[in-house]
C-alpha positions as CSV (number, residue, x, y, z in Angstrom):
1,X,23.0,-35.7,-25.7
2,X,20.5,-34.3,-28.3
3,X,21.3,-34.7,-31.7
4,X,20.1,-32.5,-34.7
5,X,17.3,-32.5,-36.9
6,X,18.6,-33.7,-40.6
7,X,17.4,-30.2,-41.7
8,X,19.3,-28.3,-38.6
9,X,22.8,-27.3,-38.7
10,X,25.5,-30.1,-38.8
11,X,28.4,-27.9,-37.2
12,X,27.5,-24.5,-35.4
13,X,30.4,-22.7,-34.5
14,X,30.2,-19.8,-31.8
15,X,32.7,-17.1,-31.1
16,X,35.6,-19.4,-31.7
17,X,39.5,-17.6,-30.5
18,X,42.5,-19.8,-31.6
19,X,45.6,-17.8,-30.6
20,X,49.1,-18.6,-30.4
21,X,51.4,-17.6,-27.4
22,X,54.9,-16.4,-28.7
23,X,57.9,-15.1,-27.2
24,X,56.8,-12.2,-29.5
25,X,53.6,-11.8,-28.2
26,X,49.9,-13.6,-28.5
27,X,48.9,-14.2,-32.1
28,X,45.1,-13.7,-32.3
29,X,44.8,-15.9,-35.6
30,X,40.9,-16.9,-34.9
31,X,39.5,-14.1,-32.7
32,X,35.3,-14.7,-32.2
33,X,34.3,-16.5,-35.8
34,X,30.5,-17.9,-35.7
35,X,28.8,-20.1,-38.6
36,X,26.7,-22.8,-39.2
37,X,26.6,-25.3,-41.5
38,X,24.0,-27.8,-42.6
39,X,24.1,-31.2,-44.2
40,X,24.2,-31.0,-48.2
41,X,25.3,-27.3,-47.9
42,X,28.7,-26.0,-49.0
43,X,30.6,-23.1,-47.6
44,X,33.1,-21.0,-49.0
45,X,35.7,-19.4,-46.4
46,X,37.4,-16.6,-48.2
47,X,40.5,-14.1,-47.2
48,X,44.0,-13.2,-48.5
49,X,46.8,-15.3,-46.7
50,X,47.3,-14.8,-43.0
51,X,43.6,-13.7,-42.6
52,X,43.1,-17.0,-40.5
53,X,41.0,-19.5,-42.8
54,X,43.2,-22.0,-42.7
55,X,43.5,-21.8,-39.0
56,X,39.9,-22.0,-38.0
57,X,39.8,-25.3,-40.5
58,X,43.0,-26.7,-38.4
59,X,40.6,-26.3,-35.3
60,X,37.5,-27.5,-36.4
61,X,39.2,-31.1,-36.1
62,X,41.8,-30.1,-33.1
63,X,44.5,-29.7,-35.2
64,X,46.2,-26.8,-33.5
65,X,49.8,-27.9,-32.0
66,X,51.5,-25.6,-29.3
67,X,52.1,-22.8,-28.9
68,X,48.8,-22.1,-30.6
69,X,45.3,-23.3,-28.4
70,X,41.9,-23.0,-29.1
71,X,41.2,-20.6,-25.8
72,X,37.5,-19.9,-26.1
73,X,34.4,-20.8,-28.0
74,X,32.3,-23.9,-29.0
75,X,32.2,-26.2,-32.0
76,X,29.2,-28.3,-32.1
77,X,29.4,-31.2,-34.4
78,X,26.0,-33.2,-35.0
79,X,24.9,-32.1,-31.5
80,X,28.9,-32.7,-29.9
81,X,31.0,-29.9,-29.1
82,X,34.5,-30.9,-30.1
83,X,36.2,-28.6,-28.3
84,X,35.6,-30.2,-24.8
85,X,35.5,-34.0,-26.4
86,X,39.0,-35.9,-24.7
87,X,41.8,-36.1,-27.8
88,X,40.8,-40.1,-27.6
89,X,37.4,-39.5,-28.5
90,X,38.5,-36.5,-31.1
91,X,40.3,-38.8,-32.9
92,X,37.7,-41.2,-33.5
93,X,35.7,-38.3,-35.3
94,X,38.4,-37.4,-37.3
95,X,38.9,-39.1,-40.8
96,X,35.3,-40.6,-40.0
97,X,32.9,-38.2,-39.4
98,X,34.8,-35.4,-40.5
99,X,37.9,-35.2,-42.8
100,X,40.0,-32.4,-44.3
101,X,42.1,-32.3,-47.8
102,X,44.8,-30.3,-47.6
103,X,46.6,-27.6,-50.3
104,X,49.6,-30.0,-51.1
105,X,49.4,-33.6,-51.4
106,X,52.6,-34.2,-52.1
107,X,52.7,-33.3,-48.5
108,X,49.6,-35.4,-47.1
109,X,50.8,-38.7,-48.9
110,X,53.5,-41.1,-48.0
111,X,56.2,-40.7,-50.6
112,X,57.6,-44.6,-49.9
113,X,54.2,-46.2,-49.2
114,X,52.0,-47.6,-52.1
115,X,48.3,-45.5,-52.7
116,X,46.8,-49.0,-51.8
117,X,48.6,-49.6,-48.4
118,X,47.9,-46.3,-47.1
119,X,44.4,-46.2,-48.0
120,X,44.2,-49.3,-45.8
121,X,45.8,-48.1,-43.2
122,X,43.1,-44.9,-42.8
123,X,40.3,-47.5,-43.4
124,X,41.5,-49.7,-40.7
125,X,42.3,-47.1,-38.5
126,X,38.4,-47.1,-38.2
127,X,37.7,-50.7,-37.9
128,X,37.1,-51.3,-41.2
129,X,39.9,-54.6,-41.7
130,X,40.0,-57.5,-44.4
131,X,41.7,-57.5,-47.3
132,X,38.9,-57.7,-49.7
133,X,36.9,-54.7,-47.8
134,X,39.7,-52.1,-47.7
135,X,40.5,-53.3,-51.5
136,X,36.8,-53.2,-52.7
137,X,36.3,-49.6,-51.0
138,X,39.3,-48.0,-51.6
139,X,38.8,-49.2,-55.5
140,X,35.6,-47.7,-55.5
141,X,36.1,-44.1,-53.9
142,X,38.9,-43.5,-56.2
143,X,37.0,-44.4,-59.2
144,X,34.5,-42.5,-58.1
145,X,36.9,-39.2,-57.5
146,X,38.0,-40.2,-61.4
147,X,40.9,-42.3,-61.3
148,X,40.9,-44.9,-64.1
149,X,41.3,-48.3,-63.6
150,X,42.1,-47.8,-60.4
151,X,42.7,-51.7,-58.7
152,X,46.0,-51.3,-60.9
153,X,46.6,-48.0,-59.3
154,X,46.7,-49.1,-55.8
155,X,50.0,-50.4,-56.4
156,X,51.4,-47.4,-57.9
157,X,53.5,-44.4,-55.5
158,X,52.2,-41.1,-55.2
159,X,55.0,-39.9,-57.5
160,X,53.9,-41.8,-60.5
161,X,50.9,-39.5,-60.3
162,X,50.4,-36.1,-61.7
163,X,49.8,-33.4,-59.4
164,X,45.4,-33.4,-60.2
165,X,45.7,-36.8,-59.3
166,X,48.0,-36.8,-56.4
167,X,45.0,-34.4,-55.5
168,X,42.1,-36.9,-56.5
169,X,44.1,-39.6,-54.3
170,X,43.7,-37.2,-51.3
171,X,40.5,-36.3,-51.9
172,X,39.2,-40.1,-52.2
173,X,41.2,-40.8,-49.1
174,X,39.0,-38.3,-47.3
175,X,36.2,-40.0,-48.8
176,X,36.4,-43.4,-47.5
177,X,34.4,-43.5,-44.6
178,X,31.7,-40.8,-46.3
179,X,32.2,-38.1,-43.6
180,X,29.5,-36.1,-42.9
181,X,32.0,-32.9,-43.4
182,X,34.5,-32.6,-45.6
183,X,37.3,-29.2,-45.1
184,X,38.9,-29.0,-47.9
185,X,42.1,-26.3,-47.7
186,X,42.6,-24.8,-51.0
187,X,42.9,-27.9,-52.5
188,X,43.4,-26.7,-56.3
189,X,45.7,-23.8,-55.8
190,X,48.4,-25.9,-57.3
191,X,47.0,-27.0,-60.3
192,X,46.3,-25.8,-63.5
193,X,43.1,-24.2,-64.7
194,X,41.5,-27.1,-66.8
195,X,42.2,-29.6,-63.5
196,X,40.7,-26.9,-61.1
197,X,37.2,-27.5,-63.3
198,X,37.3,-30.7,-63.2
199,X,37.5,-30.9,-59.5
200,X,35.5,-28.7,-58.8
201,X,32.8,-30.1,-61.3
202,X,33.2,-33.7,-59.1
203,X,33.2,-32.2,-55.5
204,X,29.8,-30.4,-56.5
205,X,29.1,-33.9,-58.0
206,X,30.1,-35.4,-54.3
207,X,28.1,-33.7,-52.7
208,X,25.1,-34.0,-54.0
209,X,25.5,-37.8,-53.9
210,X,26.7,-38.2,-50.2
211,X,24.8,-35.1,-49.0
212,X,27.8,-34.2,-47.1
213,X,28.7,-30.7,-46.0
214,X,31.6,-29.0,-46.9
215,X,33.9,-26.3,-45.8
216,X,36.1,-24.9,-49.3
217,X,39.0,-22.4,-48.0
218,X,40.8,-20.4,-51.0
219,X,41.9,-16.9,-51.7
220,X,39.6,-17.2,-55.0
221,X,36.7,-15.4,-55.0
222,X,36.1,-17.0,-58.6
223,X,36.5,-20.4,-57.5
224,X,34.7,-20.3,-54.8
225,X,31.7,-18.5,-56.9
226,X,30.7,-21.8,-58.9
227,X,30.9,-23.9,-55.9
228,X,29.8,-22.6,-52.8
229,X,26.0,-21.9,-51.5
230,X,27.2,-19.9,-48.7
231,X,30.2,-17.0,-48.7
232,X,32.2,-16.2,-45.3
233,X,35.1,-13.2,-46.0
234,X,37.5,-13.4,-43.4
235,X,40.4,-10.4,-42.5
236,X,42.7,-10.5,-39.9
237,X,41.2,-13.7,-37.7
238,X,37.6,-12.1,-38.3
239,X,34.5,-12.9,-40.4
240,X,34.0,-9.4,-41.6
241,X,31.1,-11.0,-44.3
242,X,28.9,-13.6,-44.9
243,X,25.8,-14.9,-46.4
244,X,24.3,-16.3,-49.7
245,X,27.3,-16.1,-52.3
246,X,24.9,-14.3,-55.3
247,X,23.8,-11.9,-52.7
248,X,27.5,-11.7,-51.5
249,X,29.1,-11.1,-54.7
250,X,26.8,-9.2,-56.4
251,X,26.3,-6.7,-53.8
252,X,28.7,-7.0,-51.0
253,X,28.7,-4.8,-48.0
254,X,32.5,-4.6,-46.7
255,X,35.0,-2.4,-48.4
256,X,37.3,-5.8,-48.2
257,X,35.0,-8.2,-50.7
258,X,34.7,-5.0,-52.9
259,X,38.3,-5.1,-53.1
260,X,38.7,-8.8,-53.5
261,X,35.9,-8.5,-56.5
262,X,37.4,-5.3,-58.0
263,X,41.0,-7.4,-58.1
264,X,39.9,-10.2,-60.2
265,X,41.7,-10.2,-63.6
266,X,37.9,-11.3,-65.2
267,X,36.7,-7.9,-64.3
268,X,39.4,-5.7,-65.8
269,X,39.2,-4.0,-68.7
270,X,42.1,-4.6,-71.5
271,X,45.0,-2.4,-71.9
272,X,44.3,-1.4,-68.0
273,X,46.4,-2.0,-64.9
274,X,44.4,-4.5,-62.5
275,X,43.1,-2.8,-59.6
276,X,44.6,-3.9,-56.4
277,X,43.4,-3.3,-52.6
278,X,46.4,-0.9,-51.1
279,X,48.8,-2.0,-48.0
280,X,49.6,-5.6,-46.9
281,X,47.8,-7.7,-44.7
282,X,48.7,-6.2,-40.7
283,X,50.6,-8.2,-38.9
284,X,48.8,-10.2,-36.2
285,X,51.0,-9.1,-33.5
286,X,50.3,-5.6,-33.8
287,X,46.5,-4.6,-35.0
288,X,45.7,-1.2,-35.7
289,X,43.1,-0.4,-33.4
290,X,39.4,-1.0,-34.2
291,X,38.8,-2.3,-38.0
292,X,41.7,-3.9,-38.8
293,X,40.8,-2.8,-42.6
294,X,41.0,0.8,-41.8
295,X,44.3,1.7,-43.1
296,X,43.8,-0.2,-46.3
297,X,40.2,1.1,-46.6
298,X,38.9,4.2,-48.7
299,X,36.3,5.0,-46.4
300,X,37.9,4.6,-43.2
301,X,37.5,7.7,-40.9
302,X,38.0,8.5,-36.8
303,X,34.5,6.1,-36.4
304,X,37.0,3.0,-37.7
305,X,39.1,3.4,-34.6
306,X,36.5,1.4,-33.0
307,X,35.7,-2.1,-33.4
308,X,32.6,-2.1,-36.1
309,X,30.6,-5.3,-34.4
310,X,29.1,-8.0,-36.6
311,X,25.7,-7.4,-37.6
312,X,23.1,-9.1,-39.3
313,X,21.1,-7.9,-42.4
314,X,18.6,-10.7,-43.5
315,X,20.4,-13.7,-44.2
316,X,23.2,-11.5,-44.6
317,X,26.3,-10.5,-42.1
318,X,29.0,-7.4,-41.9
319,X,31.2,-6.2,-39.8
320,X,31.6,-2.3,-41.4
321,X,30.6,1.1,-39.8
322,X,30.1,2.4,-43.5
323,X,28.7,-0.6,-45.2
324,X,28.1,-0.7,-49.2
325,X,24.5,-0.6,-50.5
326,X,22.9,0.4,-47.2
327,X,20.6,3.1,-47.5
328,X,22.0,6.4,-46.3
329,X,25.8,4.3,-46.5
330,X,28.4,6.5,-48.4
């Protein structure tokens, strides 16, 4: 097996399709989404809910349960494509190499199960045993997520948390065997303003330090903005944008990002109604044909009915027969 160069991509992903076979009819929630990622680097995965971010995070680590399947595409992982690697060997990766935080922790912790014990548990679970060693390194990843004095807290439940902490715990548990990738899934929706800072502040921190990569999904534009190097818009199980996030957000290309900019309460003006992008999200099971944007797009026309394909501008992508700020665009 070759493996990388420490300044190639950690995880290339290549026309990946995760669909989900219902009574109702195939669900195409991933359909063809390429990136790359390299060590140190941190991407922001971006879309409204139901555009399919979430999904293509849940298959990154084989995560998908039936009736949903990953039916075609490659994820290479530090020269490894995951995708064909047996569930045994998947597992092995996962929580190790690569580790996800999820939106809700009251969800990903073990209401009846001490902080301590569990992060035991996902440290042995990778052959790190002893009593000392799982105490000594699960004392020092959640100090160093910010939880104070944390050797008393290992004996505390996850409800005698707050909800940033509950979130710290998670994230430190994701943390304890350094994974080269880290998916994080809208991690701070649920807390307030002043905790989403601060977490954000100490995964740009984490990063630096470990060098790890990292995937941040959210609906936030803003968020996103003071985090990530690296912007990818997704609509409708599509990347319909990507590249550097300045370049993305100061001069995006697809009508979608203009919308998604446009609606941020920052950028109205007082006294005015917030602008909004029109229509609701299509449903899965029944795309319009060609861009799926078209009916909620301004500057759709008979051209849309056909899919727009993806196409590269520098270090920038967009999938958009009338792009923005393209010479001779509208």
């Amino acid at each position: 097996m070759t493996r990388p160069s420490q300044n190639g991509p950690l995880l290339e992903v290549d026309d990946l399709a995760t669909h989900f076979f219902t009574r109702a009819g195939v669900i195409r929630a991933v359909d063809g989404v390429s990136f790359s990622l390299k060590r140190g680097e941190v991407m922001g995965l971006v879309g409204e809910s139901g555009s399919g971010k979430s999904v293509t995070g849940f298959s990154l680590l084989g995560l998908i349960d039936p009736p949903g399947r990953i039916v075609s595409g490659s994820v290479r992982f530090d020269g490894q494509d995951l995708v064909a690697l047996p569930p045994a060997q998947l597992r092995r990766l996962r929580g190790r190499k690569i580790a996800m935080v999820f939106q809700d922790p009251a969800t990903t912790l073990n209401p009846v199960v001490t902080i301590g014990d569990q992060m035991r548990m996902a440290l042995e679970a990778h052959g790190v045993r002893g009593e000392q060693r799982t105490r000594e390194r699960s004392v020092a990843v959640l100090t160093r997520v910010g939880i104070p004095d944390a050797a008393r807290r290992l004996k505390a439940y996850p409800h005698e948390f707050s909800g940033g902490m509950r979130q710290r715990v998670a994230i430190a548990i994701a943390l304890l065997h350094d994974p080269a990738l880290l998916i994080a899934d809208e991690p701070t929706t649920a807390l307030d303003v002043s905790i989403q800072a601060q977490i954000l502040a100490e995964m740009r921190g984490l990063v630096a330090d470990l060098g790890m990569a990292l995937i941040w999904i959210s609906h936030d534009l803003a968020t996103v903005s003071s985090l990530a190097d690296s912007i990818a818009v997704m609509y409708a199980g599509r990347i319909v944008e990507a590249g550097p996030t300045a370049a993305v957000l100061r001069d995006p290309r697809h009508h979608y990002t203009r919308g998604l900019l446009d609606s941020l309460p920052a950028r109205a003006e007082p006294g005015r109604d917030l602008v909004q992008i029109p229509g609701t999200t299509p449903s899965l099971l029944a795309l319009p044909p060609g861009c799926a944007f078209a009916p909620r797009c301004p500057r759709a026309d008979e051209t849309c009915l056909a899919m727009p394909a993806l196409v590269s501008d520098g270090l920038r992508r967009h999938r958009c027969h009338h792009p923005l700020g393209l010479e001779g665009a509208p």
